[in-house]
C-alpha positions in Angstrom: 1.5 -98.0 18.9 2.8 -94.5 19.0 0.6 -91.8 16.6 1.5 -91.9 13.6 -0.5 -89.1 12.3 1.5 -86.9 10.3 4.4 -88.5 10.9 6.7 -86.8 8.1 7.5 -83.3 9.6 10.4 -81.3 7.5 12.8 -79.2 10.1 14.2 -75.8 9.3 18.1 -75.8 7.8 19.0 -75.0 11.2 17.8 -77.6 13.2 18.8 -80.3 10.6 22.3 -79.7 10.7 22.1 -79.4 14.9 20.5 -82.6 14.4 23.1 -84.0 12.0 25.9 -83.1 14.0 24.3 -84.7 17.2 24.1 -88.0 15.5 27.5 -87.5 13.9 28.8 -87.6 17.3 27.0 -91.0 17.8 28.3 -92.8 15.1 32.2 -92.0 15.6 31.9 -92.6 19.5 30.5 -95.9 18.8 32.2 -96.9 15.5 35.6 -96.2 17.7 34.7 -99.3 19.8 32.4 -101.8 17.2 33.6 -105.1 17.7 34.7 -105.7 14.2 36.9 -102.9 14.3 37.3 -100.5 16.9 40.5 -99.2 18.1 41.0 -102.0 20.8 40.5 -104.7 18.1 43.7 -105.3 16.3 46.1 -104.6 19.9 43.9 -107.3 21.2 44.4 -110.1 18.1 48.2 -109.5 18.7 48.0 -110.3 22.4 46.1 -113.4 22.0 48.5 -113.9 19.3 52.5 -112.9 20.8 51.5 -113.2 24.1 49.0 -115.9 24.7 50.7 -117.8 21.3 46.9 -118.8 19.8 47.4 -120.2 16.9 45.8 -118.9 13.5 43.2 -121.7 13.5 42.6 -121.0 17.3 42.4 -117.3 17.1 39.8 -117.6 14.0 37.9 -119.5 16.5 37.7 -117.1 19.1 36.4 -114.5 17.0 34.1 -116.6 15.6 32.2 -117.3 19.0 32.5 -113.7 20.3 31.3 -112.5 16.8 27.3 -115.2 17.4 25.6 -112.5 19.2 25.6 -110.5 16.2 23.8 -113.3 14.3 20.5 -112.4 16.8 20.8 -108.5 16.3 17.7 -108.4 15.3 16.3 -109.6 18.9 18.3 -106.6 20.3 16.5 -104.3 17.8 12.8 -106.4 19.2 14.0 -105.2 23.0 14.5 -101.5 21.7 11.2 -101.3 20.3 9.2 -102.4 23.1 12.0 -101.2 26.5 13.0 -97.9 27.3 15.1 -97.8 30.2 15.4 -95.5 33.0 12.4 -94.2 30.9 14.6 -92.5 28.5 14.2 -94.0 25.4 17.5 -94.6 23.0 19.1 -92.3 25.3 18.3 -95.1 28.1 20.7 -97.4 26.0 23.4 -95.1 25.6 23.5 -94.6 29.4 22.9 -98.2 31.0 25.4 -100.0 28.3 27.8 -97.3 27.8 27.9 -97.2 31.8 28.3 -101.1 31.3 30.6 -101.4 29.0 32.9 -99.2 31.1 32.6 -100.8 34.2 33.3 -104.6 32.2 36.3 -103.1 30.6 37.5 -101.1 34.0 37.0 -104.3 35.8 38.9 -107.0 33.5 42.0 -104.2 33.1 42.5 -105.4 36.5 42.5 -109.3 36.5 44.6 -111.8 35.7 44.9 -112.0 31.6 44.0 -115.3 30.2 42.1 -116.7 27.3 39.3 -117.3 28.8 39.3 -113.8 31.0 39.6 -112.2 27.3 36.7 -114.3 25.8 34.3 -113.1 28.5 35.2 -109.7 28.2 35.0 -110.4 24.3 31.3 -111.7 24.7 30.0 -109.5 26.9 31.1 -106.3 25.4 29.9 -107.7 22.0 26.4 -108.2 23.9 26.8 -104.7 25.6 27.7 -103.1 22.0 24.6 -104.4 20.1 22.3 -103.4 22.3 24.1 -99.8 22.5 23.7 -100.2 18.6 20.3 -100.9 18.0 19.7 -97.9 20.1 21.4 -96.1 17.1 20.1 -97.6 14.6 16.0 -97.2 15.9 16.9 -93.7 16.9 18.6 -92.4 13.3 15.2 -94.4 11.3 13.0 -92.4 13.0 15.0 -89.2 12.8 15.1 -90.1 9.0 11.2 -91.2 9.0 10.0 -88.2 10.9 12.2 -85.0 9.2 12.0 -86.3 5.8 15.8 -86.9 6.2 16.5 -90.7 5.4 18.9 -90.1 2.4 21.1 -87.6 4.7 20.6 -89.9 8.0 22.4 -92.5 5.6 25.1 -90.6 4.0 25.6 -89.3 7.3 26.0 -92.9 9.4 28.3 -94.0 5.9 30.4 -90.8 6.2 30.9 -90.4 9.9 31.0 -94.4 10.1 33.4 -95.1 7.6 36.0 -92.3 8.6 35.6 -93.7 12.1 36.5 -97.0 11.4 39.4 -95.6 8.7 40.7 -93.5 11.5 40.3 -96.4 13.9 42.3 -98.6 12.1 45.2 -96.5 12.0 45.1 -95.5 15.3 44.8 -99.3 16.7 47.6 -100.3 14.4 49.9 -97.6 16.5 48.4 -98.2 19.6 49.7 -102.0 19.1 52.5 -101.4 18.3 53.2 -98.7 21.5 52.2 -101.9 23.8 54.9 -103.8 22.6 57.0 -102.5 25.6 54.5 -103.4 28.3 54.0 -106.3 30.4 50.8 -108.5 28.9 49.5 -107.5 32.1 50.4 -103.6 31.5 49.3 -103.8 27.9 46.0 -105.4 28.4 45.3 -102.7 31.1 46.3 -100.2 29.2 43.9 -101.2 26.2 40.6 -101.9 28.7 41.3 -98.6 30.7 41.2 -96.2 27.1 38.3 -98.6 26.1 36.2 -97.9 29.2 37.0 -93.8 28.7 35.4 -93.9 25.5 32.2 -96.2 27.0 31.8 -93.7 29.7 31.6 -91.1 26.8 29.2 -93.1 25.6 26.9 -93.1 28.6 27.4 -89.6 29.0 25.8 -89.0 25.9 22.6 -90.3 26.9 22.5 -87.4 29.2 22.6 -85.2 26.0 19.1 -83.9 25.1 19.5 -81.6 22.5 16.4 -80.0 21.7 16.6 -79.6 18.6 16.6 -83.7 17.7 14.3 -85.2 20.9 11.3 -82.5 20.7 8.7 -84.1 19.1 10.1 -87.2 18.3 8.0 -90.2 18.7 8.8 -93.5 19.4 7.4 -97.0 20.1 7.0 -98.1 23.8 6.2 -100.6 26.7 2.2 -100.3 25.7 2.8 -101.9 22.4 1.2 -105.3 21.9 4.4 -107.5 20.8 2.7 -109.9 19.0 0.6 -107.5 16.7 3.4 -105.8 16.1 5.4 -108.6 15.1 2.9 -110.0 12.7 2.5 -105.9 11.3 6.6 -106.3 11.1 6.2 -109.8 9.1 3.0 -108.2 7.1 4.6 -105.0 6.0 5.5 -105.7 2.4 8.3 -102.5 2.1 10.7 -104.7 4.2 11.3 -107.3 1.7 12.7 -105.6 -1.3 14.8 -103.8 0.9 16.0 -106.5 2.7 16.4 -108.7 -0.5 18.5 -106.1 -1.9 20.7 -105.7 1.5 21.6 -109.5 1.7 22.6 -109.7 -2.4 24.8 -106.3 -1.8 26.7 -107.8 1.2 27.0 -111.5 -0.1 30.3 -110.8 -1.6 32.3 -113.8 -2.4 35.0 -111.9 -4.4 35.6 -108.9 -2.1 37.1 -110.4 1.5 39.1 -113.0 2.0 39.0 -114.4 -1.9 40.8 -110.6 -3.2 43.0 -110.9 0.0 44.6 -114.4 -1.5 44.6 -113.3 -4.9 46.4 -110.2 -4.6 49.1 -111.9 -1.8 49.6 -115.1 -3.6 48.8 -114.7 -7.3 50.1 -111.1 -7.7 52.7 -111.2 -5.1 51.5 -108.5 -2.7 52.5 -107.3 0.1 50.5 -107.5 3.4 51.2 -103.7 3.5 49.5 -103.9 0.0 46.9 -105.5 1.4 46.2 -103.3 4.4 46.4 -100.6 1.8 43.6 -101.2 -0.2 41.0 -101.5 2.2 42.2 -97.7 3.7 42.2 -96.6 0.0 38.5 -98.5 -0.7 37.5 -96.8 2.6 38.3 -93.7 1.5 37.1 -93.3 -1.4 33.8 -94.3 -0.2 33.8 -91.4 1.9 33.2 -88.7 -0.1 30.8 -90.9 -2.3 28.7 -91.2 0.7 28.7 -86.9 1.1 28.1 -86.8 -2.7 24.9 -89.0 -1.3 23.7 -86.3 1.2 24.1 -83.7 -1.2 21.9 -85.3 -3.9 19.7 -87.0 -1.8 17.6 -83.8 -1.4 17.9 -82.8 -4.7 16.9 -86.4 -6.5 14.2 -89.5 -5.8 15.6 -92.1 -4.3 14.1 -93.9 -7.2 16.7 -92.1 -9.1 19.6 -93.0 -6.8 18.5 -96.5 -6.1 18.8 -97.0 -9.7 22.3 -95.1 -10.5 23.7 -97.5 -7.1 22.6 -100.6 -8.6 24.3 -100.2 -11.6 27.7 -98.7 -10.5 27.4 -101.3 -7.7 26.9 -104.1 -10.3 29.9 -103.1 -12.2 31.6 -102.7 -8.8 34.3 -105.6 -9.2 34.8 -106.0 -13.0 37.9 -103.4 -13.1 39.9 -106.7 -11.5 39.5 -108.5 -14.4 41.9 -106.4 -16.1 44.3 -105.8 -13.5 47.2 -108.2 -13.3 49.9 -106.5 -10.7 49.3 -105.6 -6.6 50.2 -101.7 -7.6 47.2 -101.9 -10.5 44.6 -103.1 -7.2 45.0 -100.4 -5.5 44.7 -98.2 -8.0 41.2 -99.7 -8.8 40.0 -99.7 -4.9 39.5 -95.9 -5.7 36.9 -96.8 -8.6 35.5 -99.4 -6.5 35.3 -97.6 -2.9 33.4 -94.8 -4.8 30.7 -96.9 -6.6 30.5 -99.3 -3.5 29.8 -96.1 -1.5 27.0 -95.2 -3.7 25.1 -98.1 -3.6 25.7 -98.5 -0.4 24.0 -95.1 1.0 20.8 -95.7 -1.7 20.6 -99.3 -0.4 20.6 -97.9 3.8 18.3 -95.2 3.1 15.6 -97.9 1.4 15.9 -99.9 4.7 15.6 -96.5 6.8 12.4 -95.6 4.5 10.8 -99.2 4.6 10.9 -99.1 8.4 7.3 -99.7 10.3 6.7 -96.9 12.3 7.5 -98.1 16.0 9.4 -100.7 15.1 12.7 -99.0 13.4 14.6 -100.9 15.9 13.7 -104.4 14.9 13.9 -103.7 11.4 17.6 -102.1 11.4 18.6 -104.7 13.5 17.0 -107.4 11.5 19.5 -106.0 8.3 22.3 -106.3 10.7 21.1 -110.3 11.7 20.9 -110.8 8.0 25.0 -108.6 7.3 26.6 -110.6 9.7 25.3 -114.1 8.4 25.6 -113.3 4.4 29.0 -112.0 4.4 30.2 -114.9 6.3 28.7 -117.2 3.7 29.2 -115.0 1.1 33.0 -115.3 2.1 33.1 -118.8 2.6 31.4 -120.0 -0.6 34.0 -117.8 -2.6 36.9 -119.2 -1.1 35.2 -122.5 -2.4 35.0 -121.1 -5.8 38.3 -119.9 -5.3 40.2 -123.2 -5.0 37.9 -125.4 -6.3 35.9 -123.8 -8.8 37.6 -121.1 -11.4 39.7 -119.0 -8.8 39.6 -115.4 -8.8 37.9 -114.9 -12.2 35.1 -116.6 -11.2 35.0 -115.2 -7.9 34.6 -111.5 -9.6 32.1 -113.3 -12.5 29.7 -114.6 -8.9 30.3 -111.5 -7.5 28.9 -109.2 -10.6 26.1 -111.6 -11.1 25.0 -111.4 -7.4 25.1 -107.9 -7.5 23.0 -107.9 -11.0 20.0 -109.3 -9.5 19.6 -106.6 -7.2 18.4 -104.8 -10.3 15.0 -107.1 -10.8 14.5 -106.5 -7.2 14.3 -102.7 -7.4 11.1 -102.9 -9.6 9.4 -104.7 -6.4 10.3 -101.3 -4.4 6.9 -99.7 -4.2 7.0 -96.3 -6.1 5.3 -94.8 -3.3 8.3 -95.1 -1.1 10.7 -93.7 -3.2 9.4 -91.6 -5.4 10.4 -88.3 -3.7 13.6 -86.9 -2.3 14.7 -86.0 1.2 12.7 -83.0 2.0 14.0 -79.7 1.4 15.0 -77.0 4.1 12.0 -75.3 5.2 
């Protein structure tokens, strides 16, 4: 395994925010083109839709399959930890499946559009994206490991993310609706050929090599022993609270689906209404996750972990009271900005209880368990929903799930985050 000898080394202000802005970079170039909601996602639901005439069930479908890789991230972050291509560590990732991706998208803007043609390039982008991810995500836990940074990493990859995917939205909502006039051949080429510009961005940034983040900076690599390292992984207490408290945060069964029925249906909104509250619950979480960064260096994350867990319990309740679409998205400001809290506390725990040389398959192994819990999480509330209570009950699961994150922070050891980011030296 790599030295891990004084592995904690604070960086001077100077170099922290060159490094900060390096890896803010990162994390909008790559939250522009995540498979769950990049800019080419929405143009592309509306061609399978109007122009390939899927219908709801079938479309659901679709998504469903392209969206199983993400149920194995965690063997994506296993291959980071122990391959470096082209000898260049994360960088290595950035540059063979940004370079990848490009070429895919490039390729399929010029053949024949079909289902199938669509679920291929679907797949294999999705397979391309994860591994381009888990390169993020080992890189920024050992940034955060190594500077004494994890609270910032984390406001930072919430902050940069979110506004991203906020801006994203918007912009694929336009884009759509500017393909309308094209040919589903025109459109679809259109779409791939901006999607492979902002891969090849991607590659190009593993060319980067600011000093100022790689100097020094030790990672994990090929002369690891795999199965030692595996059972260390499986061994290494730290992971489980952490994790414990990841998969109760994101099983949701009040927040998705359930809250888009309730407030369409039973309060009569609008599906502008609708796409409205989740940009206003994004936003607010955005300066939630800065107020994060600031305090992160000024506080434990003892402190913080405990401040999230309670806003983050009491997340959902304001629903109760609300009985009109206008009154929901007036509370998606209250609940965007204790989500967002919680949230950052909750990623820099998982950044902090990463084994050293193995941030990759522990990041990744969050992601395995995000995309599984919120799919469950979603489908058991819609169960309570109909079945079970409705939307009142929904928000009663909800709280309660979120309440037992609270037992689970006492099983945090103290020694982990009992101190705060590490000040400017």
């Amino acid at each position: 395994m790599a030295n891990t000898a004084s592995y904690t080394e604070p960086v001077t202000a100077q170099r922290r925010w060159r490094i900060l802005g390096y890896c803010g970079v990162i994390v909008v170039a790559l939250n522009f083109i995540t498979p769950v909601a990049g800019i080419h996602i929405i143009p592309l639901s509306f061609v399978l839709k109007n122009r390939l005439h899927l219908s709801a069930s079938a479309l659901a479908t679709f998504t469903l399959w392209v969206g199983v890789p993400a149920y194995f991230s965690f063997a994506f972050g296993i291959v980071r930890d122990f391959w470096s291509p082209f000898g260049r560590g994360d960088r290595g990732y950035f540059m063979l499946f940004g370079a990848f991706s490009a070429l895919l998208f490039a390729t399929f803007a010029f053949l024949p559009v079909s289902e199938v043609s669509l679920f291929i390039v679907a797949l294999l982008s999705t397979i391309s994206f994860l591994f381009l991810w888990s390169g993020w995500n080992g890189l920024s836990a050992t940034i955060g490991q190594q500077h004494a940074m994890p609270g910032q990493m984390s406001a930072l990859w919430n902050f940069a993310g979110t506004s991203a995917i906020t801006t994203s939205i918007f912009l694929s909502g336009v884009f759509s609706g500017t393909l309308e006039s094209l040919s589903t051949q025109g459109a679809v080429r259109v779409l791939f050929l901006v999607v492979a510009a902002i891969m090849a961005i991607i590659a190009a940034l593993g060319f980067w090599k600011p000093r100022a983040v790689y100097d020094g900076l030790r990672r994990g690599g090929a002369e690891s022993d795999f199965l030692a390292d595996m059972k260390r992984l499986a061994r290494h207490w730290p992971i489980y609270p952490a994790l414990t408290i990841w998969l109760l945060w994101n099983f949701s069964p009040g927040t998705q689906t359930v809250l888009q029925y309730y407030m369409t249906n039973a309060l009569h909104g609008t599906d502008a209404q609708w796409g409205a509250y989740n940009a206003i619950f994004f936003a607010a979480a955005i300066p939630a996750f800065a107020l994060f960064g600031f305090l992160s260096s000024r506080f434990s994350l003892q402190i913080l972990l405990w401040v999230g867990a309670v806003l983050g319990t009491s997340q959902m309740l304001p629903l109760l009271f609300i009985h009109s679409a206008s009154g929901v998205l007036i509370a998606a400001v209250p609940i965007g900005l204790s989500g967002g809290l919680a949230t950052a506390a909750y990623m820099d725990l998982l950044i902090r209880s990463c084994p050293k040389g193995l941030e990759g398959s522990m990041m990744m192994l969050s992601w395995s368990m995000y995309a599984m819990v919120t799919n469950f999480g979603n489908l058991w509330g819609t169960y309570l929903y109909e079945y079970h209570g409705g939307f009142v009950a929904c928000v009663i699961a909800t709280t309660l799930v979120y309440a037992l994150v609270l037992p689970v922070v006492l099983l945090v050891p103290k020694r982990l985050i009992a101190d705060a980011d590490a000040g400017v030296v």
